[in-house]
C-alpha positions in Angstrom: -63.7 -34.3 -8.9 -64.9 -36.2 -11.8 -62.8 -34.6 -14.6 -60.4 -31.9 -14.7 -60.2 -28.2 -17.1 -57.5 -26.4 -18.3 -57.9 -22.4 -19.1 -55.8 -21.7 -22.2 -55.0 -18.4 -24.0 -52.7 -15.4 -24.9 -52.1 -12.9 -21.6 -54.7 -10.6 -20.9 -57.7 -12.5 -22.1 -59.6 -13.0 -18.6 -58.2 -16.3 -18.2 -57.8 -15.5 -14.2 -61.2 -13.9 -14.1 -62.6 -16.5 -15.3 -60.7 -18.8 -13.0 -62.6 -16.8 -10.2 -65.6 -16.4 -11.7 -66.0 -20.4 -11.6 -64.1 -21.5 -8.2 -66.2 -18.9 -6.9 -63.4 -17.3 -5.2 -61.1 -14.6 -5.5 -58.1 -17.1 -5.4 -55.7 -15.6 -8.8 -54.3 -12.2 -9.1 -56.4 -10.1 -11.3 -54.7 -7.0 -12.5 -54.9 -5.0 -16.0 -51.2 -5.9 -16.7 -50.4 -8.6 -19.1 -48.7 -11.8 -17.6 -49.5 -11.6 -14.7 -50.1 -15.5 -13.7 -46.7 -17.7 -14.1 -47.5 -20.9 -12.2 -50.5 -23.1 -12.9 -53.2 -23.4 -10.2 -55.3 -26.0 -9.7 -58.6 -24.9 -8.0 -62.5 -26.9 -7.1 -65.0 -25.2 -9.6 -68.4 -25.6 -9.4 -70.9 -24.1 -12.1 -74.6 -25.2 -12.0 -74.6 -28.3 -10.6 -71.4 -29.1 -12.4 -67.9 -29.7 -10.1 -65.1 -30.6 -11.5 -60.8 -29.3 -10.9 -59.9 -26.1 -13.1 -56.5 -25.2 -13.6 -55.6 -21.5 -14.2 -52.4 -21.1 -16.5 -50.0 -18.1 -18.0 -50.4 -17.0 -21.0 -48.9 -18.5 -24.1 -46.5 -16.0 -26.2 -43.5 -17.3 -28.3 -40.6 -17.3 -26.5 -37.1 -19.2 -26.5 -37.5 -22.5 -24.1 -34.4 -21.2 -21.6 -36.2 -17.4 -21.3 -38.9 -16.6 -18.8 -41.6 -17.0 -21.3 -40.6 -19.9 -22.2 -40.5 -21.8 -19.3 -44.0 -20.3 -18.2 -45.3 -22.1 -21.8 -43.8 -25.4 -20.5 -45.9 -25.0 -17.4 -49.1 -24.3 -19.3 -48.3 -27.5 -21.9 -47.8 -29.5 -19.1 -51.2 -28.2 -17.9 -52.8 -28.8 -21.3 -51.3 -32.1 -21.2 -53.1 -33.2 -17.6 -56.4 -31.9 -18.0 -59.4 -33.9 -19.6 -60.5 -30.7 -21.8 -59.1 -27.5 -22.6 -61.2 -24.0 -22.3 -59.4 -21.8 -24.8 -60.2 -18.2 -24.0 -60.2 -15.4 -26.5 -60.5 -11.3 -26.5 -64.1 -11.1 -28.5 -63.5 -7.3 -27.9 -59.8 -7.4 -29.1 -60.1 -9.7 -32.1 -57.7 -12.5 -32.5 -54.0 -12.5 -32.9 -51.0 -14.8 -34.5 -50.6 -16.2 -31.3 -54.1 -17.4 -30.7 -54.3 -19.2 -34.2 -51.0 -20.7 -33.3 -52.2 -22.0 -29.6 -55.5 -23.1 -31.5 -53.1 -25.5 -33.9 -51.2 -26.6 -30.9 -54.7 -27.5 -29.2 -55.3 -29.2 -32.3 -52.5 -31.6 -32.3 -53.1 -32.7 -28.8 -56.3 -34.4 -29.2 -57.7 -33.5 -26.9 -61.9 -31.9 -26.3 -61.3 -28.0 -26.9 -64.2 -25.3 -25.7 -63.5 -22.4 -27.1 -64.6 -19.3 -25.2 -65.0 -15.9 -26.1 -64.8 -13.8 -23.1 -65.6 -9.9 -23.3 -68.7 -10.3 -25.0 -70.8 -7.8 -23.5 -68.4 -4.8 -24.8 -69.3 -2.4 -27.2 -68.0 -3.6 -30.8 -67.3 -7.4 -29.9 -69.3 -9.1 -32.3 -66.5 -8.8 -34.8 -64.3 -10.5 -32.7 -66.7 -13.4 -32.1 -67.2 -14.4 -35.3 -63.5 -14.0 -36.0 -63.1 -16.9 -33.5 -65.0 -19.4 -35.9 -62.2 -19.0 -38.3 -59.8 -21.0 -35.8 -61.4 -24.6 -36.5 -62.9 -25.5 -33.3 -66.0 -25.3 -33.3 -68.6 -22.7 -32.4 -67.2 -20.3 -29.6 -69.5 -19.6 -26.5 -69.8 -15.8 -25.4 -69.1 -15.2 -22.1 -68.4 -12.3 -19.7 -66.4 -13.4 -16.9 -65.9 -10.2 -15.2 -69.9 -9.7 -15.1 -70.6 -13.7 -15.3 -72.7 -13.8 -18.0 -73.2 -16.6 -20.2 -72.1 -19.3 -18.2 -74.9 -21.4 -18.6 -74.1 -22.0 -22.4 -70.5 -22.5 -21.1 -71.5 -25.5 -18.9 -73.4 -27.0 -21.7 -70.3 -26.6 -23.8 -68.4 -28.3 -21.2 -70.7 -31.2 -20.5 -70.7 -31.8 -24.2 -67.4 -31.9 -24.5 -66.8 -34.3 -21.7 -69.4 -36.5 -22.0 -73.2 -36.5 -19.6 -71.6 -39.7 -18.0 -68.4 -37.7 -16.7 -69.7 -34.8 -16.0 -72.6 -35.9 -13.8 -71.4 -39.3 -12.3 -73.9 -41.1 -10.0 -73.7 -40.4 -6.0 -72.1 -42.7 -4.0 -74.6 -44.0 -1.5 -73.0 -42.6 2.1 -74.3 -45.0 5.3 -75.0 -43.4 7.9 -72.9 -43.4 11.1 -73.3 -42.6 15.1 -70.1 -40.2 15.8 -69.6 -40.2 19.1 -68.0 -36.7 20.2 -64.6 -36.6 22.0 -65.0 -36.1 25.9 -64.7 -32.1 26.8 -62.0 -31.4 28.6 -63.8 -29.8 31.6 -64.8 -33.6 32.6 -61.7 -34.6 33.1 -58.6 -32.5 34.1 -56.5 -35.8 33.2 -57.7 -35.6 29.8 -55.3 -35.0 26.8 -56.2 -35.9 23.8 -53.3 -37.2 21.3 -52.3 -36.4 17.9 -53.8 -36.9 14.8 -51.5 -38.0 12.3 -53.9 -38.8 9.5 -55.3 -35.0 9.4 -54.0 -33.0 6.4 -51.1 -30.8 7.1 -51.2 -27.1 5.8 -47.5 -25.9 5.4 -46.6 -22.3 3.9 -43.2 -21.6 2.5 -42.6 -18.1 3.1 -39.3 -15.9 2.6 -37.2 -12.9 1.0 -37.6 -13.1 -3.1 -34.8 -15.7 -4.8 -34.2 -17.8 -1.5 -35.2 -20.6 -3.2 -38.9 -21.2 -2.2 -40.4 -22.6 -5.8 -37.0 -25.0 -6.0 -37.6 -26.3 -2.6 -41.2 -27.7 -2.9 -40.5 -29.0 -6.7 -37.5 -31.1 -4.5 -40.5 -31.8 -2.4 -42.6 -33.0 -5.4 -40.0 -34.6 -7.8 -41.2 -32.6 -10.4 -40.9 -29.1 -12.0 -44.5 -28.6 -11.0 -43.7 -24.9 -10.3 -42.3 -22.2 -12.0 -38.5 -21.6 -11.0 -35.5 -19.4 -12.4 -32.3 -17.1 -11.7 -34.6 -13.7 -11.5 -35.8 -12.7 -8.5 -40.0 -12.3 -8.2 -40.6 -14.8 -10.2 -43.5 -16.2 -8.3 -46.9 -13.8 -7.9 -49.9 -16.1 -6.3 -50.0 -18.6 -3.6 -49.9 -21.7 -5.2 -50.8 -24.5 -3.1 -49.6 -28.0 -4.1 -50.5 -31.9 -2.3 -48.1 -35.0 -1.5 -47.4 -37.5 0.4 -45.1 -37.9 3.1 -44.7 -41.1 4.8 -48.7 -41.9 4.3 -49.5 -38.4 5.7 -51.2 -35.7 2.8 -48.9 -32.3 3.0 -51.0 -29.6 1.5 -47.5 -27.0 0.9 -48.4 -23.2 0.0 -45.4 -21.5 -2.5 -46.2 -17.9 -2.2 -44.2 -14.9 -3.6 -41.6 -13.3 -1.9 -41.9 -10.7 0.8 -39.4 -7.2 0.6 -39.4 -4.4 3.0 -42.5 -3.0 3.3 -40.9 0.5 1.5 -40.0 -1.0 -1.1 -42.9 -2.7 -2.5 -44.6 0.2 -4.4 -46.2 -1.2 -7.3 -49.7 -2.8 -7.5 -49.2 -6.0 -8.7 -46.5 -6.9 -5.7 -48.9 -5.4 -3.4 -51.7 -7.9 -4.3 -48.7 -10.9 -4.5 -47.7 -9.8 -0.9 -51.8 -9.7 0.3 -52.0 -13.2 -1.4 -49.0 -14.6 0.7 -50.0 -12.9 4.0 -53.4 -14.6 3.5 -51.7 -18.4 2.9 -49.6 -17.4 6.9 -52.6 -17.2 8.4 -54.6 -20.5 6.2 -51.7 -22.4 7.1 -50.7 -24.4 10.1 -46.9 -24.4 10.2 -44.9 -21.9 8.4 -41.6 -22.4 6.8 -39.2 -19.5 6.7 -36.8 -19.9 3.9 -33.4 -18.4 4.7 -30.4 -17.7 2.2 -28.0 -19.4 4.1 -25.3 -17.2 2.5 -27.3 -14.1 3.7 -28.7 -15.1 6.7 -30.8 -13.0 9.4 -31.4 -9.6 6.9 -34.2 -7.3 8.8 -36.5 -9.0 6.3 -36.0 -12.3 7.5 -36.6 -11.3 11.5 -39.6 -9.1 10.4 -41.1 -12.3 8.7 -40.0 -14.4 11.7 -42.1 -11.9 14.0 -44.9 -12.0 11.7 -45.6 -15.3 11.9 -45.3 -15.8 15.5 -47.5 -13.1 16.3 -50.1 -14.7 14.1 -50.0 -18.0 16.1 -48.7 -20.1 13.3 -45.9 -22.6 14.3 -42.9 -21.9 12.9 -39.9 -23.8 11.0 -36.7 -22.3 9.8 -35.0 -23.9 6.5 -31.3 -22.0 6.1 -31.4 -23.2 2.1 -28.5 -23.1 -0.1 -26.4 -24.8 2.1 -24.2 -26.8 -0.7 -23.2 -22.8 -1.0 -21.2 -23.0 2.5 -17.6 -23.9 2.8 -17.3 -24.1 6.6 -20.2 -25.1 7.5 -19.7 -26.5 11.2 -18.5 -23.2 11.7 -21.5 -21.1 9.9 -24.0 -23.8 11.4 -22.5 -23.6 15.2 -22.8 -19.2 14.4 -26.3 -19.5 13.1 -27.8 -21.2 16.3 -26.8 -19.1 18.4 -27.9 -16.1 16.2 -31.5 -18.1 15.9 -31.5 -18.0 19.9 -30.5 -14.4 20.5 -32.4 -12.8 17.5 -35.9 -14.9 18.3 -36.2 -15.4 21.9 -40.2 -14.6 21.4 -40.1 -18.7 19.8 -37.0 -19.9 22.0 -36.0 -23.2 20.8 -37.2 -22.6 17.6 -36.1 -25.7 14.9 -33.2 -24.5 12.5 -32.5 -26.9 9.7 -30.1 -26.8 7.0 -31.1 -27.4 3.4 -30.4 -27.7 0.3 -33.7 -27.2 -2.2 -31.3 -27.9 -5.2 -29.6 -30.8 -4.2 -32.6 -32.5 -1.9 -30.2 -32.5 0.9 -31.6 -32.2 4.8 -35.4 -32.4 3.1 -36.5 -35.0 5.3 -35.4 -33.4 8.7 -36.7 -30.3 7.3 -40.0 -32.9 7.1 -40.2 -34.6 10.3 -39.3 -30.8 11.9 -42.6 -29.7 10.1 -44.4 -32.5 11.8 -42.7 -32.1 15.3 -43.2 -28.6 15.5 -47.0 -29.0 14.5 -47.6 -31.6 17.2 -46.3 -29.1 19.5 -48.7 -26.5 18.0 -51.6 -28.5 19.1 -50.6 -29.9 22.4 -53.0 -29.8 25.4 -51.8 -30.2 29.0 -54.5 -31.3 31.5 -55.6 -28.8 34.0 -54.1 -31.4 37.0 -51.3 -31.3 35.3 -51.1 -27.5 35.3 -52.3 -26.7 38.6 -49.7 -29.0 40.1 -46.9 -27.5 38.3 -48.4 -23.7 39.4 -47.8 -24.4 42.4 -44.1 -26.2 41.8 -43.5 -22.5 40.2 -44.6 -20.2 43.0 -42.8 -22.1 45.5 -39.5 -21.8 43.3 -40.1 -18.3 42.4 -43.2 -16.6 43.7 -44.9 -13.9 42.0 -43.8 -10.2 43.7 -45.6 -8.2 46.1 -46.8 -4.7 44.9 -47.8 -2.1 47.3 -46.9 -4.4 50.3 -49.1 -7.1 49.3 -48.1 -10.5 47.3 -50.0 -11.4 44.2 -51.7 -14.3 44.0 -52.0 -16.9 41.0 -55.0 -19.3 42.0 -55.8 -21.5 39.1 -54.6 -22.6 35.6 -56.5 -24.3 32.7 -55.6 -24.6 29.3 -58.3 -23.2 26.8 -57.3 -23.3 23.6 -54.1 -25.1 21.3 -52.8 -23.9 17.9 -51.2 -22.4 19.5 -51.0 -23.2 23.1 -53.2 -20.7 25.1 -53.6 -21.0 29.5 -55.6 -19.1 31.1 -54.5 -18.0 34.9 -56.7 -17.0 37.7 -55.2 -14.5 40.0 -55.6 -11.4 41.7 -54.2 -7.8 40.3 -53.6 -9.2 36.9 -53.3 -5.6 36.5 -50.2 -5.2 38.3 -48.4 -8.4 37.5 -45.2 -7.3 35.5 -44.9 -8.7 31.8 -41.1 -10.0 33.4 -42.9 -12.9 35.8 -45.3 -13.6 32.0 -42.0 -14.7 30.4 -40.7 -16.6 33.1 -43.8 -18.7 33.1 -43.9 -18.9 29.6 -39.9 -20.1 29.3 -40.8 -22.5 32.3 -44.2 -23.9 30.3 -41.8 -24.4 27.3 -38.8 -26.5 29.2 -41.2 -28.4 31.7 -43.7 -29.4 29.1 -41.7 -29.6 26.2 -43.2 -27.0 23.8 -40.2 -25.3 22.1 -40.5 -22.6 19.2 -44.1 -22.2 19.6 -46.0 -19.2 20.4 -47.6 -19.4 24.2 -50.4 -17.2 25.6 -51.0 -16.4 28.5 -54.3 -14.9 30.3 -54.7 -13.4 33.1 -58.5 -13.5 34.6 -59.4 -11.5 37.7 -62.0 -12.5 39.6 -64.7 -9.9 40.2 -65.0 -8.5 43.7 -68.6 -8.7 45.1 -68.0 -5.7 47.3 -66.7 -3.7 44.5 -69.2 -0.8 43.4 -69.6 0.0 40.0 -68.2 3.4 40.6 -64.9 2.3 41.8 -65.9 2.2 45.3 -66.2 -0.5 48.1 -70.2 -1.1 49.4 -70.5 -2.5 52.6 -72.0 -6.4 52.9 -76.0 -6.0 53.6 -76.4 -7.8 56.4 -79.0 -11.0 56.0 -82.9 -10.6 56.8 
């Protein structure tokens, strides 16, 4: 991106809206209450033929530095403070406040290109409030409606005046052109396996019970307060994702709010924070379940445990807090084998102990991440399988039903992230779901693929003498 924008204002002005209206995306909670964004988010806007990175911020109110308030202001400063130009929205249909002459002083001081935006133009009675907005010093405001997206086009005139035609529409960087030869498919070779890509992006979501230190964790991560942290609980609403490197590789880490019992969350706003988080599980790659490590294992924590291995993902737990534990040989030795008897669906699952505030075990936590996703996308070649089948029905052979002894013919692997083999046999119908797990805790130990989900399919191949009505039809003989 060639430059980046800041949204500015009070709460309740559109600012998120707008945000939306202009990634194109329904990325920030949107909800009638005041306050409702806390962290800043960055996201890739693009408005007519204009792309460039927007950062959504809380509103500015006055507030003492230590309080809540006030250390959602620091966020947005900080904000104001990276971006190239400010868009500083205001309520046309509200008229303007105390606060928004004071933020348009502080916007002042920094320097810095200001666009100022009056949003809720198209209601009933806003013209007052428009030309109110002159009165603040910076310049002519645009009138927009973010909810309804009109007047954008004056907006990105406003913005590429402010930024300069050079910035905002830099030349294209002449690409050559390239042969890419595609990978060989797998049904060419049954030795093929193809290795790990280390230099790919990593998508990571941090996921847990509210107050297990989620936010504190990632800022460890970053070396910064990038995001919003604090003694209440809740304090983070959307999914913020953040970038860094580790060791060369580009970690792309989801913070997303926390997850209570599903009774308890009744009001609207937590809803849309718990949607917003259950959408980052399933964008992400590996998932990192933040425990309290001085409450470990509630109902909460298993039900979140479950709900990421059930959607595939491949999972890491972080026990956090662990400067907290006296004994902790003791606690750690107890924990394991709670971890193996409380999760046997992701048997050998990695446990690490943390500590977000100190930065303490954040590097295994790391090179966990990483281990556990290059399990996630392991392939096994299908000569590889087929000889181990047969290893496993020698040792334990699958049980006769009815007198007669299934068979299992053929195995192929056809999908990763996460594993997935599919089986040939015959009665898949009647093999029990006890000889599934055994195969599936003898895939994980022979081929090394702990804490993982595994699928397994069964595929039954169709009869030729089978009717369609259920009934056997005799061979025709040949003519």
């Amino acid at each position: 991106m060639s430059f980046t924008v800041a949204i500015v204002g009070r709460p309740n002005v559109g600012k998120s809206t707008l945000f939306n209206r202009l990634v194109g995306k329904k990325l920030a909670l949107v909800d009638d209450t005041p306050g409702v964004t806390r962290d800043r988010r960055p996201g890739d806007a693009r408005l007519m033929g204009l792309h460039f990175t927007i950062i959504d911020t809380a509103g500015l109110e006055k507030a003492e530095a230590e309080s809540l308030q006030g250390r959602m202001r620091a966020q947005t400063e900080a904000a104001i403070d990276e971006a190239d130009i400010s868009l500083f929205v205001v309520d046309a249909k509200f008229g303007l406040t105390p606060v928004d002459k004071e933020l348009a002083e502080m916007l002042r001081r920094r320097g810095k290109p200001v666009v100022l935006v009056a949003n809720k133009s198209e209601a009933k009675g806003s013209d007052g409030g428009f030309y109110d907005a002159y009165t603040l010093g910076l310049g002519e405001p645009v009138p927009i409606s973010a909810e309804h997206g009109q007047g954008m086009l004056d907006l990105r005139d406003a913005i590429v005046e402010a930024v300069g035609e050079e910035r905002a529409y830099p030349p294209k960087e002449d690409i050559a052109e390239t042969n890419v030869s595609l990978p060989r498919e797998m049904e060419e070779d049954e030795d093929y396996e193809p290795e790990y890509d280390d230099t790919k992006p990593l998508r990571v979501a941090i996921i847990g019970r509210p107050n297990a230190g989620k936010s504190t964790l990632i800022n460890r991560f970053l070396g910064e307060d990038r995001l919003l942290t604090g003694p209440e609980a809740g304090i983070t609403r959307d999914s913020i994702s953040v970038e860094w490197d580790w060791h060369g590789r580009t970690i792309k880490m989801f913070d997303t709010a926390g997850m209570r019992r599903k009774a308890r969350v009744t009001e609207k706003l937590e809803k849309l924070s718990v949607a917003d988080s259950l959408r980052s599980i399933r964008f992400a790659e590996t998932v990192v379940i933040v425990f309290d490590a001085t409450i470990p294992f509630e109902k909460q924590d298993l039900q979140l445990a479950d709900l990421v291995i059930r959607e595939g993902r491949a999972a890491v737990l972080a026990f956090n807090k662990w400067d907290l534990i006296e004994d902790q040989q003791a606690v750690l030795a107890d924990l394991r084998e709670k971890t193996e008897r409380l999760l046997p669906q992701a048997r050998g699952i990695r446990a690490v102990p943390i500590s977000g505030q100190t930065g303490r075990g954040l590097d295994k936590l790391m090179q966990s991440i990483i281990d556990t996703d290059m399990v996630w996308n392991r392939r096994v070649s299908t000569s590889k399988l087929n000889r181990w089948l047969d290893s496993i029905m020698t040792q334990h052979p699958p049980p006769a039903v009815s007198g007669r002894r299934l068979k299992l013919k053929y195995m192929t692997q056809v999908k990763a992230r996460p594993p997935a083999f599919m089986i040939s046999c015959t009665r898949a119908d009647a093999l029990p779901e006890s000889y599934t797990r055994y195969l599936i805790n003898s895939l994980r130990t022979d081929f090394n693929m702990p804490g993982v989900p595994i699928r397994i399919l069964y595929r039954e191949k169709e009869n030729p003498y089978e009717s369609k009505s259920g009934g056997r039809r005799k061979p025709q003989p040949d003519k």
